[in-house]
C-alpha positions in Angstrom: -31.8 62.5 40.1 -35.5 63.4 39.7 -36.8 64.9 37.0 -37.3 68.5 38.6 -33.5 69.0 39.1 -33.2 67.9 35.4 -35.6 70.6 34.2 -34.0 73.1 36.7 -30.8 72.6 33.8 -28.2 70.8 35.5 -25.4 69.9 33.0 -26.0 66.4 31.7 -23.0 63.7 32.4 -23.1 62.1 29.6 -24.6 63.1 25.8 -24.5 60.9 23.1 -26.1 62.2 20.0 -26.8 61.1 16.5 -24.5 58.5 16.6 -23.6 56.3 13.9 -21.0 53.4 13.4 -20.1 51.1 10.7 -18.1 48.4 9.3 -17.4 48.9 5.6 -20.6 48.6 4.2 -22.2 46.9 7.4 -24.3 50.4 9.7 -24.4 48.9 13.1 -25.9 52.2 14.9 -28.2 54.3 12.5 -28.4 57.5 14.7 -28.5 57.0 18.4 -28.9 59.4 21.3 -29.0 59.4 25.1 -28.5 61.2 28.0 -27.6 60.7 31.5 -27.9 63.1 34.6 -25.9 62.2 38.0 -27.4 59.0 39.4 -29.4 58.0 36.2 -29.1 54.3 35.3 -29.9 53.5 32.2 -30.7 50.2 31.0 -29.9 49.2 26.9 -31.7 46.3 26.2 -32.5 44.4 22.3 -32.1 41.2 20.5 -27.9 39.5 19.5 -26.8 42.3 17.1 -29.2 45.0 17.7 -25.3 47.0 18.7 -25.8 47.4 21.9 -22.7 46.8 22.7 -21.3 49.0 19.8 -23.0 51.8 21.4 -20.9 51.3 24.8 -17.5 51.0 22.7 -18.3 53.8 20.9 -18.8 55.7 24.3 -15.3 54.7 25.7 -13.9 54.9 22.1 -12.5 51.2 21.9 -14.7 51.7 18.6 -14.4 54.8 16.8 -18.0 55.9 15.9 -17.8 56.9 12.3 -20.3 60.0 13.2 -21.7 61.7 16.1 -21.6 63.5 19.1 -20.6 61.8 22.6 -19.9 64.7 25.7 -18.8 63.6 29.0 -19.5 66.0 31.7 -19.6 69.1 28.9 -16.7 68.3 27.7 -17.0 67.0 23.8 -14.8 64.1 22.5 -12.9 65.7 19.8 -12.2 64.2 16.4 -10.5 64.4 13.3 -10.9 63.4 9.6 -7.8 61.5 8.1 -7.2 59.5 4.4 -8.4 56.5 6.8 -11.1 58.4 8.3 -12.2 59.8 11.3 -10.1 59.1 14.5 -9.2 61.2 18.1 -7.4 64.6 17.7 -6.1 64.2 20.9 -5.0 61.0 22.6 -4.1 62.8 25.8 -8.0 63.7 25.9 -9.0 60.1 24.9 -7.1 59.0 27.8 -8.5 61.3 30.5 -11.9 61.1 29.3 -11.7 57.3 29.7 -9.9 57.4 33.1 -13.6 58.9 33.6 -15.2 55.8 32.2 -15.5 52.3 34.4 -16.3 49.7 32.1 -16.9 46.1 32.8 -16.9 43.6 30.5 -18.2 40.6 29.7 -15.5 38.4 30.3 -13.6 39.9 33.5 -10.2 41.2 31.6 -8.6 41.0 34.8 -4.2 40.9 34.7 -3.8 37.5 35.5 -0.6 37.8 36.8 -1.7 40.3 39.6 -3.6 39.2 42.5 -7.2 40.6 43.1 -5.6 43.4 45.4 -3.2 44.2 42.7 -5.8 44.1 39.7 -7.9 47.0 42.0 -5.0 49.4 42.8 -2.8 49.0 39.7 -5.4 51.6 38.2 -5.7 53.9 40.9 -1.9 54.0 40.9 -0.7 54.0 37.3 -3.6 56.4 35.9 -4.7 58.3 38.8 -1.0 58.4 40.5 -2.8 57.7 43.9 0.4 56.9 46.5 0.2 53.1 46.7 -0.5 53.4 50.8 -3.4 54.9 49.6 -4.4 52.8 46.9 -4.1 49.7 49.1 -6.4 51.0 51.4 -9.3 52.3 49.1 -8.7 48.6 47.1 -9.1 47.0 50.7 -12.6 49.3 51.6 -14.1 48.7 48.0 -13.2 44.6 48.0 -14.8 44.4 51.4 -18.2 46.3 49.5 -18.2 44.1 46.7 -17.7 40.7 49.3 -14.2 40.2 48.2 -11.8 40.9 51.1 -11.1 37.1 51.6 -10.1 37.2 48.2 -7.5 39.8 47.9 -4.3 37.5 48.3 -6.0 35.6 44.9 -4.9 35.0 41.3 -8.1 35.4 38.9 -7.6 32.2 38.2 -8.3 30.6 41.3 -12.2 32.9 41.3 -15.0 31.7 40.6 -16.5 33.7 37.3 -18.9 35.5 40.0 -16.1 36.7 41.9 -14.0 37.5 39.0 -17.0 39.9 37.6 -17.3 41.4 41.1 -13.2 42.2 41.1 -13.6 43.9 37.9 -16.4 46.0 39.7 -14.4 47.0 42.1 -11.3 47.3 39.9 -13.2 50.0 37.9 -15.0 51.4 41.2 -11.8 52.4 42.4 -10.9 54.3 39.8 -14.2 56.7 40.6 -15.5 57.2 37.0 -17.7 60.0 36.3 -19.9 57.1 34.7 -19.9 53.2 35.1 -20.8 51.3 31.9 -21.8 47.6 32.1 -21.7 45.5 28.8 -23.6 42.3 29.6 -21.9 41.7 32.7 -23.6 38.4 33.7 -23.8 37.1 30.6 -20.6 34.8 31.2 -21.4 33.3 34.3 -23.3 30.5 35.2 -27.2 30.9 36.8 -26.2 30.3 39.8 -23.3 33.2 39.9 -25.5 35.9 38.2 -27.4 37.1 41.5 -23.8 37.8 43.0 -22.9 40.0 40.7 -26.6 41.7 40.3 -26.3 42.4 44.0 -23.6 44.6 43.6 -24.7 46.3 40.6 -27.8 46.9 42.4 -25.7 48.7 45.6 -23.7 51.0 42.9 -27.3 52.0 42.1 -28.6 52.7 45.8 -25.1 54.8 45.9 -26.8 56.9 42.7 -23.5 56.3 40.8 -24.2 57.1 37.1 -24.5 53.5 34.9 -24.9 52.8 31.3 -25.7 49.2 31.7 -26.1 46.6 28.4 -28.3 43.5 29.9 -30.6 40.6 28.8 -31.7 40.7 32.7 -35.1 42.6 32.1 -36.1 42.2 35.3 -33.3 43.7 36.5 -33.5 46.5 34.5 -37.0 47.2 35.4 -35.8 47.6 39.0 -33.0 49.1 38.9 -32.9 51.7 35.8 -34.0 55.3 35.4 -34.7 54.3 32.6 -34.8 51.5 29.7 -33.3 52.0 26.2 -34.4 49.5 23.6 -32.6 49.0 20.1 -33.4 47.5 17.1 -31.5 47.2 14.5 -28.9 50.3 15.3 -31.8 52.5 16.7 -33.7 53.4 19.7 -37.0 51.3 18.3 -38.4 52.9 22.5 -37.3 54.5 25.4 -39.0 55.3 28.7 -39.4 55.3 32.7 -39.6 51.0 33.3 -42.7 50.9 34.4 -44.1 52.6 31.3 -42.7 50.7 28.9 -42.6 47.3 30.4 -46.3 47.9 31.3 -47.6 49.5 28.2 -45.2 49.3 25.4 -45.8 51.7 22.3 -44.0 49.2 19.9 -45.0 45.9 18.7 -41.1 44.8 18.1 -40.5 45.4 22.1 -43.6 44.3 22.9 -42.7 40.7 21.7 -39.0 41.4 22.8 -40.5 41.3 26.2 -42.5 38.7 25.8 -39.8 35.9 24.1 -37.0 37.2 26.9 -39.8 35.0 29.7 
C-alpha cells in the first residue's frame, strides 16, 4: 500500500505494540512494536537469538507474550491474568483470530499421513467448513500456483524439502489469512531448493498479500519487503524502507549485521 493511503487512516492489519516475552528470568522481547497495512511485507531480520522467531509465536499465540498489545484487523487479542499468569480469555477468539493467520514454518509440519491434496484442503474444510467439492478445487488452483499439481497424489514424504515448503505455502494460502507469517522458511532446505521456495514467496508479494516474514535471506528482503525490521537482542535495534537502511544504516550493530550475512 503506499504511504498516502496509510496517512489517509486506513485501519492497520496488524498492530503489535510494546511487546514483551519471557522465560522465567530469561526477557527474549524487551518491548517490540510493528505495524502492517494491506500488502505490506515486512521483513524481521537479526543474529541466532535476537527472538525473532518469538515475536512471530507471540503473534499467532503458540507463545503467550507475557505483555503487550497485538490487534489483527482492529480487533485486540484479549487476555487474562491467572495464579500462572497471563493466558487467552477466550479460546473461541484465539482460534478465529489464527484461522486469520497463515504460518509457515521452518520445518514443513505437513500430516504425513495425508497426501499433498489432503494436507491443502483439510484446513479449508475442518476450520473454514468449505464443502469438500469446493475445497478440492481451490487446493487444485493454489497447487498448480505454487508448481505442485504433479504432486497432489504425494505423501510428504516422497517431496523433496523444496516442495514440501511450497505445500505448506499453499496449505496455509488456502486458508486465505488476513496475514501470512513466514519463520525462516528456507532455512531447512538445501541451496539448491531455497530459490524454489523464494519464488513463490516473491508471487504472494506481487499478489500484495500481507507477510510478516523472519529471514537470513537479506537480499531477499531487500527486494521484496516494505519494509525491514531488525532486532537485537529483543528490540527493534532499526527499522526502515530497504533501500534506506541497507544503503545507509543508522546503527553500527546492523551495519556489521549486514556486512558478516555476505
Amino acid at each position: 500500500m503506499n504511504e498516502q493511503a496509510k496517512v489517509a487512516g486506513s485501519a492497520a492489519t496488524l498492530e503489535v505494540e510494546d511487546l514483551h516475552k519471557s522465560f522465567g528470568n530469561l526477557d527474549v522481547l524487551k518491548g517490540v512494536s510493528m505495524t502492517a497495512h494491506k500488502g505490506d511485507v515486512v521483513s524481521i531480520v537479526g543474529s541466532s537469538g535476537s527472538g525473532k522467531s518469538t515475536f512471530l509465536r507471540c503473534i499467532n499465540l503458540l507463545e503467550l507474550p507475557t505483555s503487550g498489545t497485538i490487534r489483527l484487523s482492529g480487533e485486540e487479542t484479549k487476555f487474562k491474568q491467572t495464579r500462572n499468569g497471563r493466558v487467552p480469555a477466550d479460546q473461541k477468539q484465539v482460534a478465529r483470530l489464527r484461522s486469520q493467520l497463515g504460518m509457515v514454518f521452518q520445518s514443513f509440519n505437513l500430516w504425513q499421513h495425508m497426501t499433498v491434496l489432503q494436507n491443502v484442503m483439510e484446513g479449508q474444510v475442518q476450520v473454514l467448513k468449505v464443502p469438500k467439492t469446493e475445497a478440492r478445487e481451490r487446493a487444485k488452483r493454489i497447487l498448480e500456483r505454487v508448481g505442485l499439481y504433479d504432486k497432489r497424489d504425494q505423501y510428504p514424504a516422497f517431496l523433496s524439502g523444496g516442495q514440501q515448503q511450497r505445500a505448506a505455502i499453499a496449505r496455509a494460502v488456502a486458508m486465505e489469512p488476513k496475514v501470512m507469517l513466514f519463520d525462516e522458511p528456507t532455512s531447512a532446505l538445501d541451496p539448491e531448493l531455497v530459490g524454489e521456495v523464494l519464488k513463490v514467496i516473491r508471487g504472494l508479494a506481487e499478489e500484495g498479500r500481507t507477510m510478516i516474514l523472519v529471514t537470513h535471506e537479506m537480499r531477499f528482503a531487500r527486494d521484496v519487503s516494505s519494509e525491514v525490521v531488525y532486532l537485537h537482542e529483543g528490540r527493534v535495534e532499526e527499522r526502515g524502507a530497504p533501500g534506506d537502511i541497507f544503503t545507509n544504516p543508522s546503527s553500527a550493530r546492523f551495519a556489521a549485521f549486514i556486512q558478516s550475512t555476505h
